[in-house]
Structure formats: structure tokens, C-alpha cells
N, C-alpha and C positions, 0 to 999 in steps of 0.2 A: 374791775371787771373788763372785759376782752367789749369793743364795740357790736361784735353780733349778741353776746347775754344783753347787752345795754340795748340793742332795738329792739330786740325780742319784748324786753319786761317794757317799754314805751310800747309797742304796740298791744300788750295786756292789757295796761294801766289804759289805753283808748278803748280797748274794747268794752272792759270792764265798766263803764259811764253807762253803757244799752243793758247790761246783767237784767235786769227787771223783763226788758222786754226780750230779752232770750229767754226768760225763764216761762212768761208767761206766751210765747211761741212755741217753745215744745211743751207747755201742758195741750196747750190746745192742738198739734198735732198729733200730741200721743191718744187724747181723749177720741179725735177721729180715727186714727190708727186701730186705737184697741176696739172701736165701736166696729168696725171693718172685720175683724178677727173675729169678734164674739159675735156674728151676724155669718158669718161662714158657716155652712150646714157640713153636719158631720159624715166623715164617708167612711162604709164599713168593708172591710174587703172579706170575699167568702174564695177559697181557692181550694184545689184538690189534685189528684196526681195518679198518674198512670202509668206502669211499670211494664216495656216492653222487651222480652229478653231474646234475643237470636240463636244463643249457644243454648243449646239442647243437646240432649245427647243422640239424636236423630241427623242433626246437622254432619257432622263428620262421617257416618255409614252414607247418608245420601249426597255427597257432593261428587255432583258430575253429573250425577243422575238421572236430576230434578229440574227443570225450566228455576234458576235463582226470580225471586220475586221480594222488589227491594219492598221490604216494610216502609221504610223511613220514608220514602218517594211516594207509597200508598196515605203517610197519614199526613207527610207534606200537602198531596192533593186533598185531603179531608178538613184538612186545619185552615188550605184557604178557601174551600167551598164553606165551610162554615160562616165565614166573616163576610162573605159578598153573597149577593140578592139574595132566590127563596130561601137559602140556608138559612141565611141570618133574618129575616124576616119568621119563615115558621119558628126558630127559637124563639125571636120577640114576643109571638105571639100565645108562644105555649107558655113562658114565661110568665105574662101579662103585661111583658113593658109596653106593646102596641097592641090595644084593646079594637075591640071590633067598631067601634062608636067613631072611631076618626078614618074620615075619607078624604079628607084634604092633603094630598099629594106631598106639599111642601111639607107638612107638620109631620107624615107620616116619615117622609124621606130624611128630616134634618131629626127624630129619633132614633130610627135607624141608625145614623151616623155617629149619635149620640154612642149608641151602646156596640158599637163597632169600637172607637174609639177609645172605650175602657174595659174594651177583653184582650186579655193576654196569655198567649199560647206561648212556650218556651219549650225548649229541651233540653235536659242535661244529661251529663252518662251516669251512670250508676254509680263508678268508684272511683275513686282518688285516681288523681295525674299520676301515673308511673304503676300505679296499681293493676294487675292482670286484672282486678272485675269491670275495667273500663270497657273491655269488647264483650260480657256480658249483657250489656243490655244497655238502655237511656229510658230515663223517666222525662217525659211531658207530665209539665206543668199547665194547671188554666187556672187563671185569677179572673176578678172582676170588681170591680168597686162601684159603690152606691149608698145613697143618704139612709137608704131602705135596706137594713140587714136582713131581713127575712127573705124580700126582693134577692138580694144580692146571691143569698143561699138558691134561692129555688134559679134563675140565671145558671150559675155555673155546676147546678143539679141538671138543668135541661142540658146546658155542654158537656158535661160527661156524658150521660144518656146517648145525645146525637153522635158524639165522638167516635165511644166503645161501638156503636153499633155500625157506626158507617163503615171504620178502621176493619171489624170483622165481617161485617157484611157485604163489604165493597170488598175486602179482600178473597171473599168466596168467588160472590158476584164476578169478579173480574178475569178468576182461576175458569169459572163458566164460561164465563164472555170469550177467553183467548181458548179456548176448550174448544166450542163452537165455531168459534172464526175459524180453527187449526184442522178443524174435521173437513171444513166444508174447502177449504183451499189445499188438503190433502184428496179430495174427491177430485176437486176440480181440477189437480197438477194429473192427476191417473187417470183421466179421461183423454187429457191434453198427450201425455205419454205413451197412451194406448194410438190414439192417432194419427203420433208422431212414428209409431215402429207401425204400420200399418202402410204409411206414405213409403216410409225409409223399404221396404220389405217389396210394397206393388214398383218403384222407381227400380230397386234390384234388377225385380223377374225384365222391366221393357229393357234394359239397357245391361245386358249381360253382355259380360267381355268389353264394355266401354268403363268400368269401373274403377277406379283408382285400388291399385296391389299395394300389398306390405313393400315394393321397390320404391314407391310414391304414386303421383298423379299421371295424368297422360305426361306432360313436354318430359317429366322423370324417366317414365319407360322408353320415350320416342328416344330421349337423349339417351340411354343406356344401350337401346336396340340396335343405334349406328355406331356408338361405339366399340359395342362389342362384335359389329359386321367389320368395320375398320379392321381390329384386332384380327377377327379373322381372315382378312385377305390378307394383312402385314401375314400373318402363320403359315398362309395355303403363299405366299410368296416363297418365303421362306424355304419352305418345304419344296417348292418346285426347284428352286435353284441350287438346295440338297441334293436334290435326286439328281439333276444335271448335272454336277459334280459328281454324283457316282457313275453316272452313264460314260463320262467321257473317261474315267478309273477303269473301269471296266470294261474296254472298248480300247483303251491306249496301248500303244505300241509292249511294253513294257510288261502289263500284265497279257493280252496277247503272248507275250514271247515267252514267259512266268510259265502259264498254262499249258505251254507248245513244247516246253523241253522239259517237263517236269510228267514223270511217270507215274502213275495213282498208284499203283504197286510198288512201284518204284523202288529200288535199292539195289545196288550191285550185287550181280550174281543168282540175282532173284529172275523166274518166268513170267514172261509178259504175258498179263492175261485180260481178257475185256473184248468185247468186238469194237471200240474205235478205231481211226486208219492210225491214230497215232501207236496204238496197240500191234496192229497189222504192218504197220511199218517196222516194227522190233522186230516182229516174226519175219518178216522175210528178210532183213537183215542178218538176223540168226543163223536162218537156212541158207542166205547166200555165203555167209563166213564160213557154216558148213560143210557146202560145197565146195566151196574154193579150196579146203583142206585135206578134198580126194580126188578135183578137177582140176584142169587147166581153165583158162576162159573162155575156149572155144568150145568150152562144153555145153552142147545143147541143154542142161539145166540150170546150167551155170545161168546162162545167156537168158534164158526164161525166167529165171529167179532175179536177174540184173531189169529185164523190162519191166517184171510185176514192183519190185521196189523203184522202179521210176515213176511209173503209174501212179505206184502209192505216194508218192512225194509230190506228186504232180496236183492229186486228190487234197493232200491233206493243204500244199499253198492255196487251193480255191477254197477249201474253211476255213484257211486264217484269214482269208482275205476277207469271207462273207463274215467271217465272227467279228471282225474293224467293223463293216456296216452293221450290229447288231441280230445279224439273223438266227433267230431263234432256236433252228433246225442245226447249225450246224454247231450247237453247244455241245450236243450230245457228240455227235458225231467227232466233232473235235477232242472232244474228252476232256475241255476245258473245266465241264460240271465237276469233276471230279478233283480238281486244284483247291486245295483251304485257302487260297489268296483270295482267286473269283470267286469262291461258294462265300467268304466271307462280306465280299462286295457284293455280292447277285443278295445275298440277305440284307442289307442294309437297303440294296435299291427296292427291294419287295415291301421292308418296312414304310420306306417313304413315299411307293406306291399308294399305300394303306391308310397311311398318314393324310396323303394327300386327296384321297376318296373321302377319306373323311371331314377333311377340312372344307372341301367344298361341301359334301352334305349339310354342314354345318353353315356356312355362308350362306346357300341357299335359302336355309331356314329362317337364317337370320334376315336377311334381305325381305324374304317372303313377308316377315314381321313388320317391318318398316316401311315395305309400302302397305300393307294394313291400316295401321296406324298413321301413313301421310292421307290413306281415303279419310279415315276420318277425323282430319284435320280442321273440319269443320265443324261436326258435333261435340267430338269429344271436348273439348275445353268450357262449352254449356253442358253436357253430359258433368263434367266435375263438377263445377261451379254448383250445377244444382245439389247432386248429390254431398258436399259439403258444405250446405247451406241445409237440408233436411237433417247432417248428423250434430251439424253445431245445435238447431233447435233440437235433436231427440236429446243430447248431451245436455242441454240445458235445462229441461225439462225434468231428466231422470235426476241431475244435480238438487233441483227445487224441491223436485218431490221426496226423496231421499231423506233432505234437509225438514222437509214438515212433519213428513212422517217421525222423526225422530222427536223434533220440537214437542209432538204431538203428544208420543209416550212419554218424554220428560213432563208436562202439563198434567199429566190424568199422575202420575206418579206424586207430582207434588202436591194436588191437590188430595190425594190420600195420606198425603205426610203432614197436612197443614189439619186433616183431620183427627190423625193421630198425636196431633202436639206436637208440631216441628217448630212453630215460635210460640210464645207463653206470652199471653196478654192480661194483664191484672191492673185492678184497680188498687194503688198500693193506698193514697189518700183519700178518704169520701169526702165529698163536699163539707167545709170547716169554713169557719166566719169567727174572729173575736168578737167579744161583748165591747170591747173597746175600741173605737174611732182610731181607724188608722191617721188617718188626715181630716185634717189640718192639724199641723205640730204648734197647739197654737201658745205655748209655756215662750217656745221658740219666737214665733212670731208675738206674742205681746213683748218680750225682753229686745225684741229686733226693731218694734215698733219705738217704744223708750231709746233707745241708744241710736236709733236715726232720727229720732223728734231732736234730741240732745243736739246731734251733729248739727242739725240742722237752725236751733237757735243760735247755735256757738257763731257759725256761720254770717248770721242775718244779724250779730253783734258787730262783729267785726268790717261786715260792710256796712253799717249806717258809720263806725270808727272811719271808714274809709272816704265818704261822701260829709262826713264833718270832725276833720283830724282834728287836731288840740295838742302844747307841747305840752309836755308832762315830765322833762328834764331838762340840765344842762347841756347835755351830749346833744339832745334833740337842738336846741337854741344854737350851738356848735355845729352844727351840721349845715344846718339852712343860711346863719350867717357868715357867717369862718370869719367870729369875732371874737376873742377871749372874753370869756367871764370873770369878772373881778369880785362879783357876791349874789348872794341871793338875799332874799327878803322873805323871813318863817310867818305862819300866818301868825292873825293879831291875840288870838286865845287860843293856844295850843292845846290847854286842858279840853278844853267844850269841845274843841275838834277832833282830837280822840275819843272823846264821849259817843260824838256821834256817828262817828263810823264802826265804835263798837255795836252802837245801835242797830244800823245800818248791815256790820256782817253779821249780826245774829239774826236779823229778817232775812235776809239771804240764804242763808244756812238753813232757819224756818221752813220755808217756799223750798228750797231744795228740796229736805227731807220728805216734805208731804208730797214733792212729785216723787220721791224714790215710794213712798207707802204705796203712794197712788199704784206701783207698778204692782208690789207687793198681792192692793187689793183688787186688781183686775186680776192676775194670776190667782188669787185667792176664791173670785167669783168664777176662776174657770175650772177650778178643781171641783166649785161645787153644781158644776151644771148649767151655768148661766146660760142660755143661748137667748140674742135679738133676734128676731122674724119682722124682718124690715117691712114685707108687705103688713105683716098685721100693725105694726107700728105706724104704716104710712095711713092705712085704714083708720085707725085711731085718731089718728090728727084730723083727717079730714072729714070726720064725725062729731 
């Protein structure tokens, strides 16, 4: 054999010398064990269940419609108002776990805790994981455990009762309560609204024309009214230095000479006709060529019709000359009106005239504007200020109220939906208790008790083995001295020694057996009801 089997079965063979007193250590701790077990008072659990479903067929027509009002949230706050102070006290009481008769604080407060500590609220969903009936609905669960099954029933009877009723009555309740809040803070935004267009309406009428326009605020206007004054003197610039451009066109040597040699009838062979001198000049050129072609020059008409076209030439250089200085008299008279050069330029200049009347109209106006608006360079920017500090509060106010008002008809909607069966509240479990003790699993704990009594003599063998070792082989002698063994010495009656150790494991085997019955007969006495009552028992003794 390999030296670990060889220490192993040496450290057996030492243990095995205390066998007795292992055996007789786990009887006596399983006899306390199992007394401990069968002295545990029975606990009976009574539980029941509650079926809350959200998909209705009301849910899909009203969504949007309706103020959403979480259920889960409403019985979340029910399920922990049950468990802390009056809740869970008037249960106690209606229950009869805490009787009128105790007034002592501590005793009242550590019941209380008591029966806090063994209710149990859960929730599950209706259907299977992956299953569509999982967003149908969730069942709450309520358990309660107690030595007392009748107790136990009537407990988690008073919890359904409080539950159902709070869950639906707190859920009306509540649809009221936010109903009421919603009325009276839609009153009170429409009063605030009404006030606010009444301020916004009287600030109007004092400060008319100081008011911020669709262009923007005052510095907005003030900045647009000099820009657009700018714009308009860059134009009325413009425009005048157009028209001086036409004046000096119209006025230059060129068109002057344009106008002076150019006949508005004009065309060879054609009669000059018109009273201009430049007309009157044809004409007596005419009549003096005339003449000359049944005169001499010394003819007295001749001579006459030679001075009158001097005259006339003499006339028409003082209109060219006053027509270069612009004089207005002598357009006509020169007959210049009547040339498409100049009429084309005299219209252009009349347009820019026009132009230019207008543009200053326009400047003016604009200018007029700007110092307005520099006078009230004072108010105006308080003038805005205020008036967009009364439109943010009306703006905020009609936002609010708008928003309640809505809340408002959503809330009276759902509480007519919640009337008509928009969620389905059912009791699916009535309050149930088995006839048989949940707890203490005590088949378990006596078999638990046995096989840690066991552990534990095995244990208490092997260390008295440890606190008084012994060899018990050669290997062992081998180890301690690391001396070869040359023999052993067998005992002196090998028969009798065998005798008596069969003696010996059959007492052992004995005493085993009757601790394994032993387990047997406590399991046995627990199937038929056994129970210790250790006060009545301690009563007994001391009687």
C-alpha cells in the first residue's frame, strides 16, 4: 500500500480506540437536536392573490386621451402603507394579533414588527417569459405565516380586504384628489391670465408708438431708421449727381450746336415752318435767295431782307448763348424743344428732378423718424423692457393654463374610463391556508440533526486520537524512528483476541443501529404529531 492509504488507515485505527465515546456524543447531541426540532411550533401559511389587468380593450381607443395613471405605482404606495404604522397596526387589530388589553409601547411595538416581518407582498406577471399575456396584467401575491392557522387565514383575509379596497379606492380617491387640485389651479392660471391681458392691454393704450413692431424692439427700429436715412442720402446723392450729369449734357457745347442746326421739320426741300428765330432765320434766307434771283444787292429788298437775317442771327447767338447758361425762356424760342437729342435729355433731367423730390421727401421722413426715436432714447428701452417682461408672464401663464386645462379634461376622461372598466381588478385567490405546517421541515432537520451529531462525534474521536496518539504499525515506528524493522511480536492468544473484538464490533454495530432506529423513531414520532411545549415542560419540572 502507497504511504498516504498506510496513514490514513493509522490514523482510523487511533481514532477508532474513542468509537464508544463518539457514539455515545452523537446520541446525546442528536437526543438534544431532535428535542430542539420537536419543540418548534408549527407554522401554517394562509396566502391569496390578486389579478390586475391593464390591457382592456378601452386602453387602445383612449390612449393620449386620458391623464395615464400608473396602477403599479398606486398599489406600490398601498402595499407599503400597509406594512408601516396605522396601516399595519389597524390590520393588527382587526386581525386580533394586537388585542385592546396591551398598552405597553415596547410589547405593542415589537408585535407589530413581529407581524410586519412575516407578511409578504410580491408580484408576478400573468404569463410566461416571451409569452404576449406578460403585458396583460400581474398578479400580487400576499402570504403570511403563523403557529395559528385560523389567525393566519383571517391576517391575510384583513390584507386582501385593506389591499382591494385601498388599491380601488385610493385609485378613485386620487383620480378626485388630482381632479380638484386640477380645477382649482386651472381657476387660478384664468384669473392670473385675465390679469395678465388686462396689464398687457392698459401698458398698450399709456405707451402707444413706444411699442416694439413686427421689425423688432426700439435699438431694432432706431438701427434700421438710420440705415435706411443713410441709404437714402447715398440715393438723393446719387440722383443729384445724375441730374448734374444731365444738366451739363444738355447745356454743352455739342448738344447746343445738335439743337442749333437741326430743323424740327427739317428735311431738304421741305418749308420751314414754326415761329422760332431758328425758323425765322430759314425764312428769310429763303426770301433773301429769292430775291437775289431777280435783284442785284443794291436792292432796297435785297438790303432789307440782308439786315432782317442779321438781326435774326444776331437774335438767335444771344439764345445760344443764354440756352449754355440754362435759360429756360429761351428753349422755346431757340427751338432746341423740339430736337429728340435735348427732348431726350430735358426728360431724363425732369425724371431726376422727380426722383430727387422724392428722395428727399423720403430722407426727410426718415430723418423725422430718428430723431423721434433719439427723443426717446430714454424711455423707450424701459418702455420695452417692461412691455416684454408683461408678454413673457401673459405667454407663460396662457402656456400653464392651456396645459391644465387639458390635464384637466384628460383626468375627468379617465376617471370615466376607470368607471367604465379601463383596468380589471380581481381577486383571482381567496384567502387559502394548508391543513399542513409549512415550517419547520422537521423530517429534514431531525435527518440534519443525526448526521451533524455523527459529524461531530467522528470529530471529538479523532481529537482525543490527537491529544493521546499510539503506534498502531510498522510504517508508523518507520516514520518517527527511521529505524528498519527486523520483526514484529503477534499477540500471546490470537484465538481470544479475535473473540473479542468480534465481541467488541458487534457492540458497536448494536449501539450504531439503535442510534440509526433512534433517527427512525423520532421521524416516526414526528409523523404522528409529537410536539414538546417546553414552557409546559419547564412548568412540570418545577412543580
Amino acid at each position: 500500500m502507497t504511504p498516504t492509504v498506510d496513514h490514513i488507515l493509522d490514523e482510523v485505527r487511533g481514532a477508532w480506540r474513542f468509537r464508544w465515546v463518539a457514539l455515545l456524543t452523537a446520541m446525546v447531541l442528536a437526543l438534544i437536536g431532535w428535542f430542539v426540532v420537536l419543540s418548534l411550533p408549527d407554522r401554517y401559511e394562509a396566502y391569496a392573490q390578486v389579478f390586475v389587468d391593464t390591457r382592456t380593450d378601452l386602453k387602445p381607443a383612449l390612449q393620449g386621451l386620458t391623464v395615464e395613471q400608473s396602477v403599479d405605482a398606486q398599489i406600490n404606495y398601498v402595499r407599503n402603507s400597509l406594512l408601516e404604522g396605522p396601516g399595519l397596526e389597524q390590520i393588527a387589530r382587526e386581525s386580533g394579533v394586537l388585542s385592546e388589553d396591551i398598552t405597553d409601547e415596547r410589547q405593542r411595538t415589537k408585535l407589530l414588527d413581529g407581524l410586519r416581518n412575516r407578511i409578504r407582498l410580491s408580484v408576478s406577471s400573468a404569463g410566461n417569459p416571451g409569452d404576449d399575456r406578460v403585458t396583460a396584467g400581474s398578479v400580487y401575491s400576499i402570504s403570511f405565516m403563523d403557529a395559528n392557522r385560523d389567525l393566519a387565514l383571517k391576517v391575510v383575509d384583513t390584507l386582501l380586504r385593506e389591499f382591494s379596497e385601498r388599491v380601488l379606492g385610493g385609485k378613485r380617491m386620487s383620480s378626485q384628489k388630482a381632479q380638484s387640485f386640477l380645477e382649482a389651479q386651472v381657476k387660478d392660471y384664468e384669473q392670473r391670465l385675465s390679469d395678465a391681458e388686462e396689464r398687457l392691454a392698459a401698458f398698450k393704450k399709456r405707451n402707444v408708438g413706444l411699442m416694439p413692431s413686427d421689425q423688432g424692439g426700439y435699438f431694432a427700429q432706431l438701427q434700421t431708421e438710420v440705415e435706411t436715412a443713410k441709404k437714402a442720402e447715398t440715393d438723393l446723392s446719387r440722383a443729384v449727381s445724375r441730374r448734374a450729369e444731365l444738366w451739363k449734357q444738355l447745356h454743352s457745347d455739342a448738344a447746343i450746336s445738335a439743337a442749333g442746326v437741326s430743323s424740327p421739320a427739317g428735311g431738304s426741300g421741305g418749308a420751314p415752318s414754326g415761329g422760332d428765330t431758328l425758323s425765322r432765320i430759314q425764312e428769310a434766307q429763303a426770301r433773301l435767295d429769292e430775291l437775289l434771283l431777280k435783284f442785284t444787292d443794291r436792292h432796297p429788298d435785297v438790303i432789307a431782307a440782308r439786315a432782317t437775317l442779321q438781326e435774326l442771327k444776331q437774335r438767335r447767338a444771344v439764345e445760344m448763348d443764354s440756352l449754355r447758361h440754362g435759360d429756360a425762356s429761351a428753349v422755346a424760342a431757340s427751338g432746341a424743344g423740339n430736337n429728340p437729342v435735348y427732348q431726350s435729355i430735358q426728360l431724363e433731367l425732369n425724371k431726376q428732378d422727380v426722383e430727387i423730390a422724392a428722395l428727399r421727401s423720403d430722407l426727410a421722413q426718415y430723418q423725422s423718424s430718428v430723431a423721434e426715436l433719439r427723443q426717446n432714447l430714454d424711455n423707450a428701452p424701459q418702455v420695452e423692457a417692461e412691455y416684454q417682461q408683461l408678454n413673457r408672464d401673459y405667454e407663460v401663464n396662457k402656456t400653464e393654463y392651456a396645459a391644465l386645462l387639458a390635464n384637466y379634461q384628460k383626468a375627468r376622461l379617465g376617471e370615466q374610463a376607470d368607471n367604465a372598466g379601463s383596468v380589471r381588478f380581481e381577486i383571482a385567490l381567496p384567502p387559502t391556508a394548508s391543513p399542513l405546517p409549512v415550517w419547520p421541515k422537521r423530517v429534514r432537520l431531525l435527518a440534519g440533526v443525526w448526521f451533524g451529531a455523527t459529524c461531530l462525534g467522528v470529530a471529538l474521536a479523532y481529537a482525543l486520537h490527537n491529544f493521546r496518539p499510539v503506534i498502531n504499525s510498522i510504517h508508523a515506528i518507520t516514520e518517527i524512528t527511521d529505524f528498519p524493522i527486523l520483526g514484529i511480536v503477534s499477540v500471546a492468544f490470537p484465538t481470544k483476541y479475535r473473540a473479542e473484538r468480534r465481541r467488541e464490533f458487534r457492540r458497536i454495530a448494536l449501539g450504531t443501529a439503535c442510534f440509526v432506529l433512534a433517527l427512525f423513531g423520532a421521524i416516526t414520532l414526528n409523523h404522528a404529531g409529537v410536539r414538546l411545549n417546553i414552557p409546559a415542560i419547564s412548568a412540570a419540572v418545577k412543580s
